[in-house]
N, C-alpha and C positions, 0 to 999 in steps of 0.2 A: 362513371362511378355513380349507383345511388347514393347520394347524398342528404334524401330523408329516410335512409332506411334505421329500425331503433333497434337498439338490444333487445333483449327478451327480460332482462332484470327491470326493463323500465316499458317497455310494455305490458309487461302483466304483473305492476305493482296494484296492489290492493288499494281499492277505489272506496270500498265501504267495510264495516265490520265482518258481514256474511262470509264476503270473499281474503278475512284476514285469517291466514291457516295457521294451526298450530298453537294457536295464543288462547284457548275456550276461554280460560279463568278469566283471563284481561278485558276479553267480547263481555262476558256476559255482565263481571261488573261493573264496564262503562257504561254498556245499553239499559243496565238499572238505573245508575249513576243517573242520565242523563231522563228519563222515561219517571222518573219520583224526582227528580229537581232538584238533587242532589248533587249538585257540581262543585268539586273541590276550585281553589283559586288557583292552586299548583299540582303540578303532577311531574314525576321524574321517571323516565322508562330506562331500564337498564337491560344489558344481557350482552351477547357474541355478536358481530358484525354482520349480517342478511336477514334478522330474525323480527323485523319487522318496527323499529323503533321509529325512525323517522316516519316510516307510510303508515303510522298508529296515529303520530303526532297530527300530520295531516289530514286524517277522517275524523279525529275528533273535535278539530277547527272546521271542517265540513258540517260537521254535526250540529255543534255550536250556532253557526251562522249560515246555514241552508235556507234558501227561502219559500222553500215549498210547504211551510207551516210555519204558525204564527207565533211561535217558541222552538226552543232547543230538538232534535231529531235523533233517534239513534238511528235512522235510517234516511242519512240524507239523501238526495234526488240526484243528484250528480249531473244536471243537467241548466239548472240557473246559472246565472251570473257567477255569483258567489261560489259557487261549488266549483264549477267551471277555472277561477280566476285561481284559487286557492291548488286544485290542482296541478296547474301550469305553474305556480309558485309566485302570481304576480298580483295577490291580492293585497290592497293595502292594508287595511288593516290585519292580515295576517303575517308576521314579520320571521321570515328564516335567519337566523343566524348564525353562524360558526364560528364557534369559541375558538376558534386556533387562530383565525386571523383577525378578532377582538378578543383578544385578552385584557388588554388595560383596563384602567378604572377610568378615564376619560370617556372609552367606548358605552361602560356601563352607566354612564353618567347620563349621556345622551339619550339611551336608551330610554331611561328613568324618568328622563323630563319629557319625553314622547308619550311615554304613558301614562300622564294625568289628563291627555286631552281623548274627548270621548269618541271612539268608532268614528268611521268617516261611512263606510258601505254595511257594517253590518253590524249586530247586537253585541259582540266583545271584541277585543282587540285580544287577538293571540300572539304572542310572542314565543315561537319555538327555539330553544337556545343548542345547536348540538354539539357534544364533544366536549360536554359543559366544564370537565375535570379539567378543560384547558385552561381556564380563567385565570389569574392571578389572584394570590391575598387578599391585597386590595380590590379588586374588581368583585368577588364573593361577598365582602366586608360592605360594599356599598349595594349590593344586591338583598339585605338582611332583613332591612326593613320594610323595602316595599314589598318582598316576598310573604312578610308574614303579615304584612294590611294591604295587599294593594286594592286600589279604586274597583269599585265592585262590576266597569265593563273590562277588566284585566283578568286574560288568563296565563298563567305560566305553566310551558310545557316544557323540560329538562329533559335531555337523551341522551346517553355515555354508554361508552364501552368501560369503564375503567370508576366505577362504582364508590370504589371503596379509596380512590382521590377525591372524592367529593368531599365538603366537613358536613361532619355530623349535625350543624348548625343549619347546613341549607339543608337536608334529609329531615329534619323533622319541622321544618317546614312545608313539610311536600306530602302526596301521597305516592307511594311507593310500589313498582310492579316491574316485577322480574321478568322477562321476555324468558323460554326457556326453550332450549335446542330442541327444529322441527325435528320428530322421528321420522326415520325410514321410509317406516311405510306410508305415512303423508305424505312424503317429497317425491316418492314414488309418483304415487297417485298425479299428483301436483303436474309432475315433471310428463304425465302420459294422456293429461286432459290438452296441453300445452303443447307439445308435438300430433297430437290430433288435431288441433287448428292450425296449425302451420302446415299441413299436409308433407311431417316427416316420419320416416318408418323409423318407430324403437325401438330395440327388442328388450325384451322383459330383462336380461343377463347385464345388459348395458345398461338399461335405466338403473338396476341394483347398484350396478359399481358407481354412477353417478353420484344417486341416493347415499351413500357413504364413503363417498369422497368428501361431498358435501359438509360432514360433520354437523350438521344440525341448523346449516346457514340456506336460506332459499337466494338467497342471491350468486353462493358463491356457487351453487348447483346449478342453477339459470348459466350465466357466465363459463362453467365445464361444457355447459350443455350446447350454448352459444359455439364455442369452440369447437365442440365435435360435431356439429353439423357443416363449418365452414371445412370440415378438415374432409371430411364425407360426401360432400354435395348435399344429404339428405334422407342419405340411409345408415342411420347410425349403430351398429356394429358391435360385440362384445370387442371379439378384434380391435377394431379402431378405437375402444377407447381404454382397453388397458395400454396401446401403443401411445397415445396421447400419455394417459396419464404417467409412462412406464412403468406399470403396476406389473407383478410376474401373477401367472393363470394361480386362482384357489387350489385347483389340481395342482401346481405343480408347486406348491407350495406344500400341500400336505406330502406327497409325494419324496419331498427334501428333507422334511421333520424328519419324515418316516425314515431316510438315508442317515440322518444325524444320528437318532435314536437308535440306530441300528450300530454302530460303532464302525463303523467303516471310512476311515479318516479320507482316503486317496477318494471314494466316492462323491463323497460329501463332496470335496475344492473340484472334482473335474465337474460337479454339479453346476458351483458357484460358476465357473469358468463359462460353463452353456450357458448361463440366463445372465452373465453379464455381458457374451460378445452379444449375446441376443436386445441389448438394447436395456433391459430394466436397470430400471433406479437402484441401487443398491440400499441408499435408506428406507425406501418405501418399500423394499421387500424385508428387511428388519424389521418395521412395522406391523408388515403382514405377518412374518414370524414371533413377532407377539401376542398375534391376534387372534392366530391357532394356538398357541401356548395357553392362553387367559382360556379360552374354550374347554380344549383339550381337559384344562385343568378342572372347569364346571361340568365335564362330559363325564370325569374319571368315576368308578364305581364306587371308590369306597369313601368317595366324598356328598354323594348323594345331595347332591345340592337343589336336584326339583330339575322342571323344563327348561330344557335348553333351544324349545323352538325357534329362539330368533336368530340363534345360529347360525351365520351366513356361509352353510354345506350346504354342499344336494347331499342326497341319502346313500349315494356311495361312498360320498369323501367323507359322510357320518361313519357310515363300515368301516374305512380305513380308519380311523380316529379310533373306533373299539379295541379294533384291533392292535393298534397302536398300546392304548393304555393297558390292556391285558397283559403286555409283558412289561411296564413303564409303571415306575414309583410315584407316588405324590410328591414326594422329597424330589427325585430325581425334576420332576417339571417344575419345583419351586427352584432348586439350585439354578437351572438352564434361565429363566422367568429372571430373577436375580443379575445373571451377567449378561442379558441382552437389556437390561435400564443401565446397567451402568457403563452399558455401550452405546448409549445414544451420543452422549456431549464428547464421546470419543472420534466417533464418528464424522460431527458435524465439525470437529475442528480437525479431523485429520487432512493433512496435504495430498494423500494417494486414499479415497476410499478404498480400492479394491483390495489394496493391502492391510488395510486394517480389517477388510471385514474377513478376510482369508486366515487372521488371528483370530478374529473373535470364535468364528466356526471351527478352530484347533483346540481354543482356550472350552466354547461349551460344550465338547464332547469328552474331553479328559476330565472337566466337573462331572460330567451327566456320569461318569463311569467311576467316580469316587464311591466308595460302598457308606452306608448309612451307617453312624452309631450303633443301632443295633445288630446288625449285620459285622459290625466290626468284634463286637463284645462276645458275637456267636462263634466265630471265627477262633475269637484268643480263646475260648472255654472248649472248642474241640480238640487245638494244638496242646492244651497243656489238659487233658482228662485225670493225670493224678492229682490237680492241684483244687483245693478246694475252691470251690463258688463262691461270688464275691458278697450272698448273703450270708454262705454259713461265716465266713471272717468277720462278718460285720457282728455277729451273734456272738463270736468269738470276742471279740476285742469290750464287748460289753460286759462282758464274763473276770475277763484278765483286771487283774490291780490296777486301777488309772495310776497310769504316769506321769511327775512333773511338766507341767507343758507349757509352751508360753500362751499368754490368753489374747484371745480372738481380736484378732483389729477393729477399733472400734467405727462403724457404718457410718456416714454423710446420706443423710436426706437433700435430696437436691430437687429442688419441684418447679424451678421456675428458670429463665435465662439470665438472669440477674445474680441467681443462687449459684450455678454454675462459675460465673465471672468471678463469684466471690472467693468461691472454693478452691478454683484455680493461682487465685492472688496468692492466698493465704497459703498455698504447699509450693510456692517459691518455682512451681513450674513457669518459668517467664515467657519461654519463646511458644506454648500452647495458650497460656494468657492470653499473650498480645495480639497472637495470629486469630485466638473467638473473635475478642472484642472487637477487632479492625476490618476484619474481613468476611465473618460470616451474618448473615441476615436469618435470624428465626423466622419460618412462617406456623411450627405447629412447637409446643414443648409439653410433655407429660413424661412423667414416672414411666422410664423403661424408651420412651422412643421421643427422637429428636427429627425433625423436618428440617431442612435448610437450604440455602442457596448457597456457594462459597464464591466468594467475586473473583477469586487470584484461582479457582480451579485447582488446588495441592491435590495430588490425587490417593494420598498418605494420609491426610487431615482427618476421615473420618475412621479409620483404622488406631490411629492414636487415640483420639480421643474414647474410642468406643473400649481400649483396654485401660486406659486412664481411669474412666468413668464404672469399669468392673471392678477395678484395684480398689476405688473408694468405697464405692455402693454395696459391693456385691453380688449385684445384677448385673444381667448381658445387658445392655444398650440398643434399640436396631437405630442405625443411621441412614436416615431416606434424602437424596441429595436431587433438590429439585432442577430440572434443565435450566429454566429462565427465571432470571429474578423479579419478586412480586413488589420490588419497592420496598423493602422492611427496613430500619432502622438499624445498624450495628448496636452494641452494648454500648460501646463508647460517644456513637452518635445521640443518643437516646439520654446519656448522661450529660452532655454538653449541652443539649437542647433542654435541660434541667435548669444545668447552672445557669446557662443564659438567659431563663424566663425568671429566675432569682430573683427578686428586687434589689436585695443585700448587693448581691455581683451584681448586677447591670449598672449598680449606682456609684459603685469600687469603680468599674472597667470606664465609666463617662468622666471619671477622672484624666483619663489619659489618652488621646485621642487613637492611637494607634494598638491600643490594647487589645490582644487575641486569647481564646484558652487554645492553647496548645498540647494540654494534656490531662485524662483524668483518674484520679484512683481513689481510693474508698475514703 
């Protein structure tokens, strides 16, 4: 067994700015940054996992302390000491760290009292922190102050996936840069300079499917890519790598739309039946079936949305898609679009996929075959021809004697989650009450639409509330119910962490040594 052979995510991590893909904004304001002497003391790099945060961190301590010039470099040499030492990760003065296995404040203490003492090999001391959100309270808490003075050879560089657990306290301490998901056609690229020095055959089809598998990560596309050349010997395959990933063919996925859409129920499952004895994922062809759908729907004529060149068809599976929509509603593609999201967390927690997805494929064709509002109104106005049209009644009834009526219910302005919780309290609806406040997590709330997580899953919850909230308002509601939770706050959590930062209560509750809020209401 070769035992120094390396991945391809760590052989061909980015050594300088030049070669840091995907990131221009970040490139080009460091290489100013550093090129006018403009070096912030901290810097915090955020974004998705491959996208370049840690090997950013590391050319900028190259940068810093290169010594192939007699100050800072945007273009370090990569070949002194220094540059050398820091990319193998063994420079002293440049310290990696990972917040997950120091979180304490004793960790960060140490830290702290390391860096009042000056560089040992080179002009700053860097301190790369990664995972930073991992920290504790305290460990943040004691990080506050050297972060916003520290000693002028101290640089702090911050890296996180998970942004917005950071406190707002260390962020504006910082300078702040968003890593942003490689596109496509970069990682493409990327991915076809890379099997050109490895003397592997790729083909255009397979590097695509890599390239958005990927989702925007060069690492996790390196790592596919890694894989499907062990799996190949060398010749990597469209074949081999929808089998790897059990992705079902673009073809034969429009091909199945095209079965669905057609209303042909027995076709449609003996369809399902081929491409699951055939080996594919059955999530990841519900994905793909989303993914013609979102298209489909930017393709449709009377949506007129602009180019759709980045559309991952050839130009026949584009034909088909015309064709498709020519006899296919806008409505009809939002209804189907609709029950395949709120098939996903069905999915993922059902015991038998194949049977659920054997539903789900029952459940979107007898939607997709529901007839439109308008369509329905056309329908009752040809059935009944003697009966008057529902404007001339409407003409009518403005004409007629107004009659005693009872008057209009009066409207709830509801604008916020707080508002909701209140509204709820007060119309003595208890078991909708309890089950917001305890169990749902807002991540968006506006007038007319609700974002959320539900932690207990009720699959009823957002149907209640969405005629609850029509009975009050007036308005339809849309309820968009997000897969994984973003960490939000409940209502009731949010009001306990109220009372508890209280002075009045905290100073009540130190009375008593066992004292808990165990519950809260207006």
């Amino acid at each position: 067994m070769d035992s120094n052979y390396t991945v391809l995510a760590r052989k061909y991590r980015s050594q300088d700015f030049e070669s840091l893909i995907g990131q221009d904004v970040l490139v080009k304001t460091l290489t100013t940054a550093i090129n006018t002497s403009r070096i912030a003391h901290a810097y915090i790099f955020t974004g998705i996992r491959g996208t370049g945060k840690t090997s950013t961190a590391r050319i900028l301590a190259k940068a810093l302390n290169c010594l192939s010039s007699d100050r800072a470099t945007a273009k370090p040499c990569g070949v002194c000491e220094n540059c050398k030492s820091i990319a193998a990760g063994q420079h002293i003065d440049v310290l990696e760290i990972d917040a997950a296995s120091h979180t304490g404040v004793d960790n960060m203490r140490d830290i702290l009292d390391a860096a009042q003492y000056r560089p040992t090999n080179g002009r700053y001391k860097v301190y790369i922190i990664d995972e930073v959100h991992m920290l504790s309270t305290s460990a943040f808490n004691a990080l506050l102050k050297t972060l916003e003075e520290p000693p002028e050879h101290v640089i702090f560089i911050l890296a996180t996936t998970e942004i917005r657990k950071v406190p707002v306290t260390i962020l504006s301490r910082c300078q702040r840069f968003d890593l942003a998901r490689v596109p496509v056609e970069i990682l493409k690229k990327h991915f076809a300079w890379i099997a050109s020095n490895e003397k592997i055959e790729l083909s255009d089809s397979a590097n695509e499917l890599l390239a958005r598998a990927a989702d925007g990560s060069v690492r996790d596309g390196l790592s596919l890519l890694d894989q499907a050349i062990a799996q190949t010997g060398g010749n990597v395959s469209e074949t081999a790598v929808l089998d790897m990933l059990k992705r079902a063919d673009r073809s034969i996925v429009v091909d199945f739309m095209k079965i669905i859409l057609s209303g042909d129920v027995s076709a449609a499952l003996e369809k399902v039946d081929d491409i699951y004895n055939n080996g594919a994922d059955l999530s990841m062809l519900l994905t793909d079936m989303m993914e013609w759908t979102h298209w489909a729907t930017r393709m449709h004529p009377s949506l007129r949305a602009g180019g759709t060149a980045s559309a991952p068809y050839t130009a026949d599976q584009r034909e088909i898609i015309k064709e498709i929509n020519e006899k296919t509603s806008l409505n009809t593609l939002s209804r189907i679009w609709q029950v395949m999201v709120a098939s996903v967390p069905e999915m993922q927690a059902a015991g038998n996929q194949k049977q659920c997805f054997d539903m789900l494929i029952i459940r979107m064709m007898h939607v997709a075959d529901i007839p439109s509002v308008p369509e329905l109104l056309k329908q009752e106005s040809e059935k009944s021809s003697n009966s008057k049209n529902i404007r001339e009644i409407l003409n009518n009834r403005k004409t007629d004697e107004p009659k005693k009526s009872e008057p209009a219910p009066e409207r709830i302005l509801i604008n916020c989650a707080n508002d909701l919780a209140s509204v709820l309290q007060d119309s003595k609806d208890i078991l909708l009450f309890s089950y917001y406040t305890s169990n749902i997590e807002i991540s968006e709330f506006e007038s007319g639409k609700i974002k959320y997580f539900d932690r207990k899953g009720d699959a009823d919850f957002a149907q209640k509330l969405s005629n609850w909230l029509m009975d009050k308002t007036g308005i339809r509601w849309v309820m968009e119910r997000v897969v994984e939770s973003e960490n939000k706050q409940t209502v009731t959590e949010q009001k306990r962490e109220e009372l508890e930062s209280d002075p009045m209560i905290a100073s009540a509750m130190s009375l008593f040594g066992d004292a808990e809020i165990i519950g809260v209401s207006k």
